[in-house]
FIDO-455420 format. One record per residue (C-alpha): residue number from 1; residue in three letters; x, y, z. Coordinates in Angstrom, 3 decimals. Layout:
<sites>
NUM;ALA;X;Y;Z $
...
</sites>
This chain:
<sites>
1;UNK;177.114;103.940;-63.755 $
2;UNK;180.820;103.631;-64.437 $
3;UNK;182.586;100.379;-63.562 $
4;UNK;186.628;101.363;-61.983 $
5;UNK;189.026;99.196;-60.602 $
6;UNK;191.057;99.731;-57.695 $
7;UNK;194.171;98.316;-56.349 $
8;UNK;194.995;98.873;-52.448 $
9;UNK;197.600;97.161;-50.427 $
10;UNK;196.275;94.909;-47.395 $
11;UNK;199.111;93.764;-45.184 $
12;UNK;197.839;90.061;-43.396 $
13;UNK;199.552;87.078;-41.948 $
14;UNK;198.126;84.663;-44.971 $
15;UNK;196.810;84.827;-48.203 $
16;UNK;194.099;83.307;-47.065 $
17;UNK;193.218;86.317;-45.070 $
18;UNK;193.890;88.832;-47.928 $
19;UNK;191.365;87.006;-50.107 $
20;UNK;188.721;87.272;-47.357 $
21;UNK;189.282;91.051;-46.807 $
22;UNK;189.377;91.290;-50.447 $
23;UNK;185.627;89.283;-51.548 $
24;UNK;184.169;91.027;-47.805 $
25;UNK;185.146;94.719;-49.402 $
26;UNK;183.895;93.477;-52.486 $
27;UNK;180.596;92.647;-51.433 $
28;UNK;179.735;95.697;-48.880 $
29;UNK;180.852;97.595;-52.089 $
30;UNK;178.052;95.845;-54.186 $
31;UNK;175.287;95.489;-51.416 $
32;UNK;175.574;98.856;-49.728 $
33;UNK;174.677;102.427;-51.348 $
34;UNK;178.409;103.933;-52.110 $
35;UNK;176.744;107.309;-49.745 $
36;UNK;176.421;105.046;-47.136 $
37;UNK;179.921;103.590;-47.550 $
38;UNK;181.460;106.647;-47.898 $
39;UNK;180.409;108.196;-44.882 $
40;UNK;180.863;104.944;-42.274 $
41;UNK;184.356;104.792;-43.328 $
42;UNK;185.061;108.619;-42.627 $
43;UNK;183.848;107.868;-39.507 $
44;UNK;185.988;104.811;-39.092 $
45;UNK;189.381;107.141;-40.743 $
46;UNK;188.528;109.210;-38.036 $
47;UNK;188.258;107.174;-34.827 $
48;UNK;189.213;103.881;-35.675 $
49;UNK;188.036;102.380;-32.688 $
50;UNK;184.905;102.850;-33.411 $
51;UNK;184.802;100.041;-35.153 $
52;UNK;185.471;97.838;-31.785 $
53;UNK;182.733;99.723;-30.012 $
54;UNK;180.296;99.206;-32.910 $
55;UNK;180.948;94.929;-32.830 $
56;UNK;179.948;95.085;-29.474 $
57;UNK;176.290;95.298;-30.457 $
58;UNK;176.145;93.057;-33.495 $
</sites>
């Protein structure tokens, strides 16, 4: 498969906190089939507080 890179923009209070979004979005990318990905975060474009609801039961 194809190696890209991709540059997005992450607006955060520290650089601390970019880096940490960054190496997180980095390793669900690596660890979890892109099908997978794709599809939890149409659901999350759609209704983004889902994501609140869903932390409730991890």
């Amino acid at each position: 498969m194809k190696k890209f890179k991709v540059a997005i923009t992450i607006e955060a209070e520290t650089p601390e906190t970019v880096q940490k979004v960054g190496n997180l979005i980095q390793n669900a990318v690596n660890k979890v089939e892109q099908k997978d990905i794709i599809r939890l975060l149409e659901k999350v474009s759609q209704n983004p507080g889902i994501v609140k609801t869903a932390l409730k039961f991890i």
